[in-house]
Structures are given as C-alpha cells and as structure tokens.
PDB file of N, CA, C and O in Angstrom:
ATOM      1  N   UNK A   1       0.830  -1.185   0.000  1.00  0.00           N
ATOM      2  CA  UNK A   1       0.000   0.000   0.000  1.00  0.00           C
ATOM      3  C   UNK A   1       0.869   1.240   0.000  1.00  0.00           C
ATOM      4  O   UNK A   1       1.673   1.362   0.924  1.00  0.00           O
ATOM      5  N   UNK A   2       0.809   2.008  -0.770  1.00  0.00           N
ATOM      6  CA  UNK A   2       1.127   3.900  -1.012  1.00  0.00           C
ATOM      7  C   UNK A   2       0.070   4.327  -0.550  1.00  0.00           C
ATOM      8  O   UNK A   2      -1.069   3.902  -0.745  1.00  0.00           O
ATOM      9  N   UNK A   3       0.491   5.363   0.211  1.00  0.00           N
ATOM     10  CA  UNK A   3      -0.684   6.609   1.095  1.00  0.00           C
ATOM     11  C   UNK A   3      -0.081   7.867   0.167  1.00  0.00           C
ATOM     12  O   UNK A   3       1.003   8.367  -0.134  1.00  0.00           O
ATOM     13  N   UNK A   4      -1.266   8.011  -0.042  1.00  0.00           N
ATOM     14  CA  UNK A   4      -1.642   9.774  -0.833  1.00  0.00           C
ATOM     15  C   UNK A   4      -2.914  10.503  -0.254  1.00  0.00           C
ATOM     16  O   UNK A   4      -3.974   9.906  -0.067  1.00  0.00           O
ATOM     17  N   UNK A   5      -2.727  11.835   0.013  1.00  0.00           N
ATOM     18  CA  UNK A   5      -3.622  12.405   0.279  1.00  0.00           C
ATOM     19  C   UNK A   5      -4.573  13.577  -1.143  1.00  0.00           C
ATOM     20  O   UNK A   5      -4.182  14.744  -1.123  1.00  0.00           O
ATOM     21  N   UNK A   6      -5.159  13.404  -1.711  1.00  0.00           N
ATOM     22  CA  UNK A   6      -5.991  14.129  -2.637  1.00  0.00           C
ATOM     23  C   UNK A   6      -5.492  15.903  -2.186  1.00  0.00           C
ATOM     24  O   UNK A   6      -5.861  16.484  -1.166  1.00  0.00           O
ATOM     25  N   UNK A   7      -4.577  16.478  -3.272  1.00  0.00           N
ATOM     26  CA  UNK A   7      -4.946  18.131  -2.911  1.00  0.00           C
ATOM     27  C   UNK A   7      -5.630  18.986  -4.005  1.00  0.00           C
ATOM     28  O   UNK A   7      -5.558  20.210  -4.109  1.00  0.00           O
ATOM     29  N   UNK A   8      -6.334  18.096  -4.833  1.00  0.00           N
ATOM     30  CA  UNK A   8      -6.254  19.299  -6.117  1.00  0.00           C
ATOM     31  C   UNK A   8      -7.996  19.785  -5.268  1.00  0.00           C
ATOM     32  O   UNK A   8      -8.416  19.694  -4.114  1.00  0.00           O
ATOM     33  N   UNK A   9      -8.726  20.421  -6.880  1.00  0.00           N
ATOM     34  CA  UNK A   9      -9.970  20.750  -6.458  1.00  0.00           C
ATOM     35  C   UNK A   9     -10.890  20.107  -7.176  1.00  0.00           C
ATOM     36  O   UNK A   9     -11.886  20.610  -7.695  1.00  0.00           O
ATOM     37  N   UNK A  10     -10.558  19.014  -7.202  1.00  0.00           N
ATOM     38  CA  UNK A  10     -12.051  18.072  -8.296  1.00  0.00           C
ATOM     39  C   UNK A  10     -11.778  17.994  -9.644  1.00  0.00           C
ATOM     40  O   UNK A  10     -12.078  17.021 -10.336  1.00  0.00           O
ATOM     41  N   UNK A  11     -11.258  18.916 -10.016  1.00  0.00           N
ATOM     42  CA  UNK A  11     -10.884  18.786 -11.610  1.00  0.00           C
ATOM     43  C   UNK A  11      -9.545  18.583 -11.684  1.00  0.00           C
ATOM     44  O   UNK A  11      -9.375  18.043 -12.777  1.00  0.00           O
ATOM     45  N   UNK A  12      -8.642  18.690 -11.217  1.00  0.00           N
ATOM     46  CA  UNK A  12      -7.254  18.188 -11.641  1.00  0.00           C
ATOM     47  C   UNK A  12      -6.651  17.165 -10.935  1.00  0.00           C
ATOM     48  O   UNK A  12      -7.336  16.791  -9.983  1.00  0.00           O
ATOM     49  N   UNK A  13      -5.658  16.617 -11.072  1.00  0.00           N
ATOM     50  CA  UNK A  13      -4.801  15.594 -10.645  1.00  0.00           C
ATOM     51  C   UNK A  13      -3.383  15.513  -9.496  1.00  0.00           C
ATOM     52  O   UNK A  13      -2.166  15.333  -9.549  1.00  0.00           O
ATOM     53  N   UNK A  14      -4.117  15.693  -8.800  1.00  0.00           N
ATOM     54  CA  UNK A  14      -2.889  16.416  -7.566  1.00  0.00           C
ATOM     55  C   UNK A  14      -3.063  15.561  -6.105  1.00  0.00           C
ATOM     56  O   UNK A  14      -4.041  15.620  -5.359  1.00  0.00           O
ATOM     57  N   UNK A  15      -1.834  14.751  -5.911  1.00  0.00           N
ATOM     58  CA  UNK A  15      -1.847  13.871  -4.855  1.00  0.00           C
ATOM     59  C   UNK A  15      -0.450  14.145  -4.382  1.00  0.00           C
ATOM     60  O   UNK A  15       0.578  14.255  -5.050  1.00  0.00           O
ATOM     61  N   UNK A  16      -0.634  14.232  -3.077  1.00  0.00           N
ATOM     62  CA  UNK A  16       0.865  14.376  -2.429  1.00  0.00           C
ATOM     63  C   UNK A  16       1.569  13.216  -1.688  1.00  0.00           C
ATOM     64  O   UNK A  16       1.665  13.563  -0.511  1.00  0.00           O
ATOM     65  N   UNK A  17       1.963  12.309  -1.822  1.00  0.00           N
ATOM     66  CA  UNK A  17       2.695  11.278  -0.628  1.00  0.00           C
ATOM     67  C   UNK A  17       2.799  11.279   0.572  1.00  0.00           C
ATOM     68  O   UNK A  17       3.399  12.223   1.086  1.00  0.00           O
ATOM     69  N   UNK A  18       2.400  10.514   1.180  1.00  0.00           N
ATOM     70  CA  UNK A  18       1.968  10.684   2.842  1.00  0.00           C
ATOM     71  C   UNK A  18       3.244   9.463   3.229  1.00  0.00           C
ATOM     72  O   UNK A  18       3.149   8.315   2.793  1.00  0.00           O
ATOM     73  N   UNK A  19       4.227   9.841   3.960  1.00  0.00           N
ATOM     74  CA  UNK A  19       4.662   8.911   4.684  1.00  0.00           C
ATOM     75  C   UNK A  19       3.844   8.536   5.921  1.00  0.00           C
ATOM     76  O   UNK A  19       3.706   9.283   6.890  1.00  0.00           O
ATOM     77  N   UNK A  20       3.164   6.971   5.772  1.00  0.00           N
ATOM     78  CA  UNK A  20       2.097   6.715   6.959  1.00  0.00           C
ATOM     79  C   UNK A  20       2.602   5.198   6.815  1.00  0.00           C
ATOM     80  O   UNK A  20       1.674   4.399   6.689  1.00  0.00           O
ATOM     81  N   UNK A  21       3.850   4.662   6.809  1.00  0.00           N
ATOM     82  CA  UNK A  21       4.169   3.322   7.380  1.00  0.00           C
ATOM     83  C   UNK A  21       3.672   2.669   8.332  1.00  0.00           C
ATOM     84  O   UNK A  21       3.753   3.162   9.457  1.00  0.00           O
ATOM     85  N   UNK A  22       2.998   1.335   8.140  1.00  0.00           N
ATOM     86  CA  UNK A  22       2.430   0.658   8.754  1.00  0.00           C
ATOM     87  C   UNK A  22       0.916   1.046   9.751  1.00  0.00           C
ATOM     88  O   UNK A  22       0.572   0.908  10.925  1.00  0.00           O
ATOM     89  N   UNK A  23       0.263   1.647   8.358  1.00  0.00           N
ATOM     90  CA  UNK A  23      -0.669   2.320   9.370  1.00  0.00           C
ATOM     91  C   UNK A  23      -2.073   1.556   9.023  1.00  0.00           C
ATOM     92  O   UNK A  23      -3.133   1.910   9.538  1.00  0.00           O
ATOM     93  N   UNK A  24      -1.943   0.169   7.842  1.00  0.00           N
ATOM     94  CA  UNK A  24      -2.930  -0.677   7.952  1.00  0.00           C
ATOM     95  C   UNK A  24      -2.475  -1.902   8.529  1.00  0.00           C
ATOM     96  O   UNK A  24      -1.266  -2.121   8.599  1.00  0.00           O
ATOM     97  N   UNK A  25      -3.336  -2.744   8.960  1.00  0.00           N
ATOM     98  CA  UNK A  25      -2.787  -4.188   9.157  1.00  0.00           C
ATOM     99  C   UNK A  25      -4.037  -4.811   7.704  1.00  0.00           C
ATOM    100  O   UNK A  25      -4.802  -4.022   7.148  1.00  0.00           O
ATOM    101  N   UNK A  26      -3.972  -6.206   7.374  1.00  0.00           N
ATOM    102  CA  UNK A  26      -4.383  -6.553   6.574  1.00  0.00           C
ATOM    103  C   UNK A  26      -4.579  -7.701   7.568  1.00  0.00           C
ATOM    104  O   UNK A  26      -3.684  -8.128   8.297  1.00  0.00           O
ATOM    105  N   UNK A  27      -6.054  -8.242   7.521  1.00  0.00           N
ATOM    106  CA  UNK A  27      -6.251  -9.456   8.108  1.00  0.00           C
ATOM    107  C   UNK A  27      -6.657 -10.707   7.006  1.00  0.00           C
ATOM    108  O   UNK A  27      -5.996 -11.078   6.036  1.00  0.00           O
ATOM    109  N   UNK A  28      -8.203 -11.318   7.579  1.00  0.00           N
ATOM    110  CA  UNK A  28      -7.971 -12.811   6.622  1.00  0.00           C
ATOM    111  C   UNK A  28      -8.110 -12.052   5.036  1.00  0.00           C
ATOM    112  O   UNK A  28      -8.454 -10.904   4.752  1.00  0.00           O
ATOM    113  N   UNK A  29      -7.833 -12.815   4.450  1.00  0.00           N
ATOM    114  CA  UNK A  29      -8.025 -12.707   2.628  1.00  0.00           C
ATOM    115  C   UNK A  29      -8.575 -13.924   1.957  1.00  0.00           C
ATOM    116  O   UNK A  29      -7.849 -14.918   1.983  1.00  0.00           O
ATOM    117  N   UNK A  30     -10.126 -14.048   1.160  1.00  0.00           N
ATOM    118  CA  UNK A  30     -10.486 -15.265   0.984  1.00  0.00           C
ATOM    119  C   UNK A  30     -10.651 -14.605  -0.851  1.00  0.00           C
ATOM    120  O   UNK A  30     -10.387 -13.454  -1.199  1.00  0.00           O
ATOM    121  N   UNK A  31     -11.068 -15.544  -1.606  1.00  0.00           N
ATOM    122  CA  UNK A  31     -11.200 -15.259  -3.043  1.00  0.00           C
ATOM    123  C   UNK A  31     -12.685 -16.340  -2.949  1.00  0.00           C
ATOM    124  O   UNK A  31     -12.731 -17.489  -2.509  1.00  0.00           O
ATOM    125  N   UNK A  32     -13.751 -15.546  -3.496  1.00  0.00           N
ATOM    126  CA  UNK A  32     -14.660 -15.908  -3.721  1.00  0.00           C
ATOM    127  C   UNK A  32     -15.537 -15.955  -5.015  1.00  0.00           C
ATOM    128  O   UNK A  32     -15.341 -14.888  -5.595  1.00  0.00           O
ATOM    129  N   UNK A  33     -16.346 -16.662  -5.663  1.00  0.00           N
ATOM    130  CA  UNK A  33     -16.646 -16.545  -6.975  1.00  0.00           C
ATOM    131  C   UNK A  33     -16.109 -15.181  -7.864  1.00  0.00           C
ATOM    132  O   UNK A  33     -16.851 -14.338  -8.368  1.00  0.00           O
ATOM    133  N   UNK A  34     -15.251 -15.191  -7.894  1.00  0.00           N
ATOM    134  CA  UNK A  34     -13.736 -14.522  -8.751  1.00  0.00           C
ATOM    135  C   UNK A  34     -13.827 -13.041  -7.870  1.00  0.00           C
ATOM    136  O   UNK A  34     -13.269 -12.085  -8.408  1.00  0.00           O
ATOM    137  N   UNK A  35     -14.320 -12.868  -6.901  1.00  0.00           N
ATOM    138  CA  UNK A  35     -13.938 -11.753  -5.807  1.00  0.00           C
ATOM    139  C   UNK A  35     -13.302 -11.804  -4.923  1.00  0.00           C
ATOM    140  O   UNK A  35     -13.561 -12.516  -3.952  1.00  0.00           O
ATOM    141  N   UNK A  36     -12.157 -10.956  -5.037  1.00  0.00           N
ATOM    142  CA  UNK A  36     -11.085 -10.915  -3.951  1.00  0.00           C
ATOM    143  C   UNK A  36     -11.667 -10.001  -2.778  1.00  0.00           C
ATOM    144  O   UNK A  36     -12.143  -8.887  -2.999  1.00  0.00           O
ATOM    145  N   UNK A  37     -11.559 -10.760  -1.107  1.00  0.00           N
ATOM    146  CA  UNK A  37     -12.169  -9.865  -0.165  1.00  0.00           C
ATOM    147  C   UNK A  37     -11.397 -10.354   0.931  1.00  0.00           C
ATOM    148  O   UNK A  37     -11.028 -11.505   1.164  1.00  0.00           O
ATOM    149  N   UNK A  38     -11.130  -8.835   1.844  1.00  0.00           N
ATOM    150  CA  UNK A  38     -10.163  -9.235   2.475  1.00  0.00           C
ATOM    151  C   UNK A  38     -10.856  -7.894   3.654  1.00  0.00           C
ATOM    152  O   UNK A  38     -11.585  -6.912   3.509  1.00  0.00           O
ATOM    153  N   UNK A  39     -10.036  -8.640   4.974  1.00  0.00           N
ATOM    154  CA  UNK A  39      -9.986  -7.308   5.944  1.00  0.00           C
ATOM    155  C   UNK A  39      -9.304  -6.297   6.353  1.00  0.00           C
ATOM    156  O   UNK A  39      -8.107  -6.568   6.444  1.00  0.00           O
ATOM    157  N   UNK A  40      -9.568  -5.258   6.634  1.00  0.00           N
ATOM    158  CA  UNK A  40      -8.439  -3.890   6.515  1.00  0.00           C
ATOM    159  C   UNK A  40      -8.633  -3.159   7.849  1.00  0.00           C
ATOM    160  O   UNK A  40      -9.684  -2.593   8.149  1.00  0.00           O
ATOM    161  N   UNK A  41      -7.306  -3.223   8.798  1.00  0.00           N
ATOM    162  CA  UNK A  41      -7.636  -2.450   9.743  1.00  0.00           C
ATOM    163  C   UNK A  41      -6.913  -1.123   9.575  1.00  0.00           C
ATOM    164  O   UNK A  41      -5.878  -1.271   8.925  1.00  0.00           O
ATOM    165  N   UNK A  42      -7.144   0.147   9.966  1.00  0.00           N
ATOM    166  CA  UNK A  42      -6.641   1.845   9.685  1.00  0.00           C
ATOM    167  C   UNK A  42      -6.345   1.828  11.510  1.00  0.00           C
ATOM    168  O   UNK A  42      -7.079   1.450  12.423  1.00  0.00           O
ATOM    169  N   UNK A  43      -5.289   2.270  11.520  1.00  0.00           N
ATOM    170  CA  UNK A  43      -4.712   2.487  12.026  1.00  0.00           C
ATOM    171  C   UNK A  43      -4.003   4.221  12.424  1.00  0.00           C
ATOM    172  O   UNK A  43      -2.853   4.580  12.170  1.00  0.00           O
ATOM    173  N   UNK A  44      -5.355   5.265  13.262  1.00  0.00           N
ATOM    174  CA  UNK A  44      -5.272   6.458  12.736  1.00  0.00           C
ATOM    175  C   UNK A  44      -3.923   7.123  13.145  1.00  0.00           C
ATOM    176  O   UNK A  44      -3.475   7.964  12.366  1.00  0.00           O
ATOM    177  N   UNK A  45      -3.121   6.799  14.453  1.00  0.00           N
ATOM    178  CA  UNK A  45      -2.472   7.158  15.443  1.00  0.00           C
ATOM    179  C   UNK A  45      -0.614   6.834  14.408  1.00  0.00           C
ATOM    180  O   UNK A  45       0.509   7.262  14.676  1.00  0.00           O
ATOM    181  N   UNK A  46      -1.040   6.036  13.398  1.00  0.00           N
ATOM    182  CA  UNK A  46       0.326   6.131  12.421  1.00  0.00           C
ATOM    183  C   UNK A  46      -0.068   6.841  10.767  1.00  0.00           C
ATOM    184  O   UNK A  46       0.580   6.581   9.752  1.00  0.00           O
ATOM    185  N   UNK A  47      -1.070   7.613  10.816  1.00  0.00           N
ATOM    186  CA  UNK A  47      -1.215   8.544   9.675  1.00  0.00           C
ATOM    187  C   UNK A  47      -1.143   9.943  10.052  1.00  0.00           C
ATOM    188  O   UNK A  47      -2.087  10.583  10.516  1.00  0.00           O
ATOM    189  N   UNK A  48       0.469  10.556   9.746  1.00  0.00           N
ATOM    190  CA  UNK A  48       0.877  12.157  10.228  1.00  0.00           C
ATOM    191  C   UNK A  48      -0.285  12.915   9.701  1.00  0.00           C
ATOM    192  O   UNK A  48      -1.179  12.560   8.933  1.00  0.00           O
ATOM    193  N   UNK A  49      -0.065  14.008  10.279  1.00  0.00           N
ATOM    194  CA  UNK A  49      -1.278  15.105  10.503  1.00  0.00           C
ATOM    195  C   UNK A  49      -2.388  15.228   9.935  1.00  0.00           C
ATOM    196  O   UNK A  49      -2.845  16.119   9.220  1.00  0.00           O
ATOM    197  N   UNK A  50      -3.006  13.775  10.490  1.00  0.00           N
ATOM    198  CA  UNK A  50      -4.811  13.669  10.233  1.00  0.00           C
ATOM    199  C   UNK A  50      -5.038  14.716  11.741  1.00  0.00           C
ATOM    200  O   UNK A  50      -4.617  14.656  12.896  1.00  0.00           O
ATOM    201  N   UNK A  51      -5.783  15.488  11.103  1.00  0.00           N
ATOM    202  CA  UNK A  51      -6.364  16.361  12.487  1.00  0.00           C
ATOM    203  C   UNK A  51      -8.253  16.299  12.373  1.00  0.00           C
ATOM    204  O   UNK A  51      -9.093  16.824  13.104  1.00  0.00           O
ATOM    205  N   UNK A  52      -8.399  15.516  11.262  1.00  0.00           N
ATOM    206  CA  UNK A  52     -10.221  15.696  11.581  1.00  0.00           C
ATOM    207  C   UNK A  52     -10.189  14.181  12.556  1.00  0.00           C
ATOM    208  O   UNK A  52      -9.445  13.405  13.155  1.00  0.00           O
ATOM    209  N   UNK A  53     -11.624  14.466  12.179  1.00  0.00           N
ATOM    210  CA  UNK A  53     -12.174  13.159  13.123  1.00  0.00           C
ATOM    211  C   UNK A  53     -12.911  12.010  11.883  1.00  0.00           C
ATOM    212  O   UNK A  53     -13.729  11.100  12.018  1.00  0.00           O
ATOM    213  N   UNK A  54     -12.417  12.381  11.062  1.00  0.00           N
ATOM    214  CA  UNK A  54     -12.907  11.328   9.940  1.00  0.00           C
ATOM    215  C   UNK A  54     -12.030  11.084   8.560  1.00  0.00           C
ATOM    216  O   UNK A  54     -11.546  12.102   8.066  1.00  0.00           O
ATOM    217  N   UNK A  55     -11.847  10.165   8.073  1.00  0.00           N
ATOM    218  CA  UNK A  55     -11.082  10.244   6.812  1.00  0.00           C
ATOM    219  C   UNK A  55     -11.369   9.447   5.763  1.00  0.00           C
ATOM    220  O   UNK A  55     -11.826   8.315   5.920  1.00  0.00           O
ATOM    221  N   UNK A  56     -11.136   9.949   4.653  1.00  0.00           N
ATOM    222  CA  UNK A  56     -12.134   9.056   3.246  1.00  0.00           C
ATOM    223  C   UNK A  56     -10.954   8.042   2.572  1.00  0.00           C
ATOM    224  O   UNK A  56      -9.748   8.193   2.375  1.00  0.00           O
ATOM    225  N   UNK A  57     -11.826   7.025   2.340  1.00  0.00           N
ATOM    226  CA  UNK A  57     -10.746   5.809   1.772  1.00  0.00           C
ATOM    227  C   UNK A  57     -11.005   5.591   0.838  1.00  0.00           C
ATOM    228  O   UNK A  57     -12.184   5.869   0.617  1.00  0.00           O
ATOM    229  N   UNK A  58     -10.119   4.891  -0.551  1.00  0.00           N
ATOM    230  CA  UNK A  58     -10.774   4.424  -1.754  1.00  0.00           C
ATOM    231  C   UNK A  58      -9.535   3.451  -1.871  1.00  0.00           C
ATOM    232  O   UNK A  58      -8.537   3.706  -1.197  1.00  0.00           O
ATOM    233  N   UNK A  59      -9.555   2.485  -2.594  1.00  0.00           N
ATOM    234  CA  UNK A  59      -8.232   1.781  -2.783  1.00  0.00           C
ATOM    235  C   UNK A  59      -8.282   1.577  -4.510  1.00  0.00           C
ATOM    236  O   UNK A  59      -9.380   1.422  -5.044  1.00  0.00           O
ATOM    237  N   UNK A  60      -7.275   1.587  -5.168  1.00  0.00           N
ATOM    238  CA  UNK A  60      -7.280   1.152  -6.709  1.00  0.00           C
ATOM    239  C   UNK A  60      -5.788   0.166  -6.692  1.00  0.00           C
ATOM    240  O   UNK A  60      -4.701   0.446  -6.184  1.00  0.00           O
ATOM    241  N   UNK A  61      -6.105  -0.766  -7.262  1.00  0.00           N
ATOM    242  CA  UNK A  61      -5.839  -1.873  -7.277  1.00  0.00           C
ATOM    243  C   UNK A  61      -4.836  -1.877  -8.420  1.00  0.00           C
ATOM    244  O   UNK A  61      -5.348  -1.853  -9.539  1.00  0.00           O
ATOM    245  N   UNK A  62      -3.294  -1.907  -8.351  1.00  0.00           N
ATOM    246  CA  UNK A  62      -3.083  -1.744 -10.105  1.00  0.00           C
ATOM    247  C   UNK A  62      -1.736  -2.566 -10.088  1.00  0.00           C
ATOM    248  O   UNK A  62      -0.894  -2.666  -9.196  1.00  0.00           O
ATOM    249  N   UNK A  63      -1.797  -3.168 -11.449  1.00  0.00           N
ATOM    250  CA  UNK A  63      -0.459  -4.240 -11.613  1.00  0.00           C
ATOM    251  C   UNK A  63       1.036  -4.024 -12.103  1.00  0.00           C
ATOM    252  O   UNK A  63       0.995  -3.814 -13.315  1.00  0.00           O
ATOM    253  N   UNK A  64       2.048  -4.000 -11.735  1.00  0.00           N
ATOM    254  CA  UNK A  64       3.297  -4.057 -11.615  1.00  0.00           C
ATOM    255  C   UNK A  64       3.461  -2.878 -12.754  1.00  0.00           C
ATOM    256  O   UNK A  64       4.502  -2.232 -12.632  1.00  0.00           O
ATOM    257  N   UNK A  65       2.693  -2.537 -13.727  1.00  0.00           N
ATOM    258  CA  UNK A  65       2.862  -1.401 -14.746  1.00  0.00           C
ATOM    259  C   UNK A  65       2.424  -0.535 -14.795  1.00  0.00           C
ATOM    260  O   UNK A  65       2.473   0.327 -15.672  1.00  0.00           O
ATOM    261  N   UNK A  66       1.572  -0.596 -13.281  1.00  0.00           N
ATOM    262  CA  UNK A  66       0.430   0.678 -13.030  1.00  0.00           C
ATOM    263  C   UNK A  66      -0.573   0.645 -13.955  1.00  0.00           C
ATOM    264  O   UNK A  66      -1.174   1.718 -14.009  1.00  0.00           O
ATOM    265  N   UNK A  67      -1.001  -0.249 -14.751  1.00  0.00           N
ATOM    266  CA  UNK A  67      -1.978  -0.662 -15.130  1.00  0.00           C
ATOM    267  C   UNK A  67      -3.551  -1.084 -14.097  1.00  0.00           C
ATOM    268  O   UNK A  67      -3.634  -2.053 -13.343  1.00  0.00           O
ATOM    269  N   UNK A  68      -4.402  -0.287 -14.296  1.00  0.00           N
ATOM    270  CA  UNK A  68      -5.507  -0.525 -12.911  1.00  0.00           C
ATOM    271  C   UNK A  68      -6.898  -1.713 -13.280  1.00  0.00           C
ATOM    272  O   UNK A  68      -7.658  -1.879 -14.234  1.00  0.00           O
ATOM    273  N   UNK A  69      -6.727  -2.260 -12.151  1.00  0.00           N
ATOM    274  CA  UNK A  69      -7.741  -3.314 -12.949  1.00  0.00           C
ATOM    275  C   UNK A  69      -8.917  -3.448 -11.484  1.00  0.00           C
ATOM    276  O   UNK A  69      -9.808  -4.271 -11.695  1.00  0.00           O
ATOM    277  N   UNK A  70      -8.961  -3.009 -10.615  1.00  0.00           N
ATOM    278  CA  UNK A  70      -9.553  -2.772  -9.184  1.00  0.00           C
ATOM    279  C   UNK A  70     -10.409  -1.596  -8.648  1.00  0.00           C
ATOM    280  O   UNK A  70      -9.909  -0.551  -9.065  1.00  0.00           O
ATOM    281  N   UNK A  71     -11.097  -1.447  -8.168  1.00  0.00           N
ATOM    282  CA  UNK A  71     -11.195  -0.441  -7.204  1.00  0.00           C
ATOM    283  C   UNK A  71     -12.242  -0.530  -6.059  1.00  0.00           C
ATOM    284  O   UNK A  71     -13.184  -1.323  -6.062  1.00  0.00           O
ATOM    285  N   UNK A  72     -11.981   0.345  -5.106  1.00  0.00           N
ATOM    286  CA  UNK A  72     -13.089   0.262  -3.899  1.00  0.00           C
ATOM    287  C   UNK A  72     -13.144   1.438  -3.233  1.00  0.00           C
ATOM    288  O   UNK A  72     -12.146   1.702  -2.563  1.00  0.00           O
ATOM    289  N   UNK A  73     -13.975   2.165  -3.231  1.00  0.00           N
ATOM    290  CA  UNK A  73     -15.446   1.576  -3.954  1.00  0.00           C
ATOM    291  C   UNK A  73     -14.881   1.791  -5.411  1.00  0.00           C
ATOM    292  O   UNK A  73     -13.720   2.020  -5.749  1.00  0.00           O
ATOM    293  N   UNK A  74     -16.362   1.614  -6.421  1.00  0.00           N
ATOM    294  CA  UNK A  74     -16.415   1.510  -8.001  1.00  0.00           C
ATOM    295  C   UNK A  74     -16.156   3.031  -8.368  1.00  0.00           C
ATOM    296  O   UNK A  74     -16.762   4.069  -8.101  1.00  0.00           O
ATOM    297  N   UNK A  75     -14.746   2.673  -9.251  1.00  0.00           N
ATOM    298  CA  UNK A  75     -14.578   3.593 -10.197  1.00  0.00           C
ATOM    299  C   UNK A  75     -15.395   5.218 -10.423  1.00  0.00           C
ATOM    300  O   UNK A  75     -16.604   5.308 -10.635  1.00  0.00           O
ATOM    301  N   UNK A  76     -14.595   6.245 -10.340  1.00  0.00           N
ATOM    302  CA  UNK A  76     -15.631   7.570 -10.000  1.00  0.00           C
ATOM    303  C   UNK A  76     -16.386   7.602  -8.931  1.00  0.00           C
ATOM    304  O   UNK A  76     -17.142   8.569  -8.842  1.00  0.00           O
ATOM    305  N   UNK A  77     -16.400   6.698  -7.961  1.00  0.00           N
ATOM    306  CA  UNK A  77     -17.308   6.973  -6.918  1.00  0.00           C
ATOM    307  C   UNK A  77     -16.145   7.776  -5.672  1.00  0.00           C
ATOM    308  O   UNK A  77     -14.915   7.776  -5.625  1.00  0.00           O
ATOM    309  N   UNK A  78     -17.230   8.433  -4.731  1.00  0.00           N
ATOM    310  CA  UNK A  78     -16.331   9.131  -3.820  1.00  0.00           C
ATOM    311  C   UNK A  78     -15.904   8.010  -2.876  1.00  0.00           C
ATOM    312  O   UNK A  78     -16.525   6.947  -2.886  1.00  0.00           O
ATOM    313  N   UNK A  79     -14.824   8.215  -2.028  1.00  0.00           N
ATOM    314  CA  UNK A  79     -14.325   7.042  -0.961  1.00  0.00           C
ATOM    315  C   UNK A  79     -15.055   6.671   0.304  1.00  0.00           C
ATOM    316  O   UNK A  79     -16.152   7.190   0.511  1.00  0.00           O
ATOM    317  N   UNK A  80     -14.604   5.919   1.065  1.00  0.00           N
ATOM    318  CA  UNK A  80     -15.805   5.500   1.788  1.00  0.00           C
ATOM    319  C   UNK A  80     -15.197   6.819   3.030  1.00  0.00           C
ATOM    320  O   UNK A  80     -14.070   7.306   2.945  1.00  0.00           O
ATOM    321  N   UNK A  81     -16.001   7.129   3.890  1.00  0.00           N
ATOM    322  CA  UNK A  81     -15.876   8.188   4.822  1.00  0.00           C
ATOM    323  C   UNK A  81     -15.766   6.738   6.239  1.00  0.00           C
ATOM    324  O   UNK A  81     -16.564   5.800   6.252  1.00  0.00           O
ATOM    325  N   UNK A  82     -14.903   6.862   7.025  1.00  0.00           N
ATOM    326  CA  UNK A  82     -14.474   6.714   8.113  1.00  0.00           C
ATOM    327  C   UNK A  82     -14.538   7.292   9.474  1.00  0.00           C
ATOM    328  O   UNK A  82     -13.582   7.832  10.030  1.00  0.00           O
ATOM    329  N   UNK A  83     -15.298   7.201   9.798  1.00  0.00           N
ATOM    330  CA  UNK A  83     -15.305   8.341  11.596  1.00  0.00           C
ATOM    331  C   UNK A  83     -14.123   7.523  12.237  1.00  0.00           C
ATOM    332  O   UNK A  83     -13.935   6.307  12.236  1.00  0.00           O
ATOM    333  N   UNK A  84     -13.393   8.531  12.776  1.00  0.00           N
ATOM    334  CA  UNK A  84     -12.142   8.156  13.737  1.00  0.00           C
ATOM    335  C   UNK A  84     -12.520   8.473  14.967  1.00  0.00           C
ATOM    336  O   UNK A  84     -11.709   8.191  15.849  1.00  0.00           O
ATOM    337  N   UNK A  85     -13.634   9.037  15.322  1.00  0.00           N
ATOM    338  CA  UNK A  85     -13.722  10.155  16.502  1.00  0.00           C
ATOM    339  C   UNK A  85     -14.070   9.697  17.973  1.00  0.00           C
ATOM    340  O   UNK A  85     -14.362  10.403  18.938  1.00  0.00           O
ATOM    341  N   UNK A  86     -13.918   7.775  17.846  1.00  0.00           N
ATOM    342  CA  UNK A  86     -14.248   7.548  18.816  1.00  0.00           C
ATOM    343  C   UNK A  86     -13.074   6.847  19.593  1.00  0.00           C
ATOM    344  O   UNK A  86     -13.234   6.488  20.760  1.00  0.00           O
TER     345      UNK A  86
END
C-alpha cells in the first residue's frame, strides 16, 4: 500500500505522498466466486497530521505497470468516509 492524500480541487490531478508506514494491518483474505475480499484495519495514530475526526478511503488496485484493474469503492465513486472520533 502507497498513502496519498488528494490536494487538487475536483478537476485536476494532484496527490501528495503521505509517509504513513504501517498504518494498515491486513487481516484474513479469501477469493470468492472470482472476488477478492479481504480485511483492513486503519490504524489512525500512524497517519501524520490527520487532524479531523474522519477520513475518506478508496483503494485502486493496479499491476506491476500501473496498469488498474480494481477499485473500492467503483470507479468515480467518492471514498468511503471513516469516523475516527471515537
């Protein structure tokens, strides 16, 4: 996993690199009628200067050429929102 944080404004392409080492764990991983599903724990206390109380996730999935063949949620959709605040 690479951590990027989104800076542009909706229309352009602007991501900055987040050094946030080891700030998921990855638990079981099963493959099911050709769906890969797995568990993801966030880990907020090793992602530098998150200061809200919530943070949006999306993952894209892409192969050794940066070729993308994944995503979560689906493609153009916004990321999933996370409350940290408890």
């Amino acid at each position: 996993f690479d951590t990027y944080n989104y800076s542009g404004d909706g229309s352009n392409w602007s991501w900055d690199y987040v050094q946030a080492g080891e700030f998921y764990k990855v638990g079981h991983i099963e493959e099911s009628d050709g769906l890969l599903k797995y568990e993801l724990a966030v880990s907020r206390t090793k992602i530098p200067g998150l200061t809200n109380e919530a943070v949006r996730l999306a993952i894209i999935i892409m192969d050794s050429g940066w070729s993308d063949f994944g995503f979560v949620p689906d493609k153009n959709k916004n990321g999933f929102m996370l409350m940290m605040n408890e």
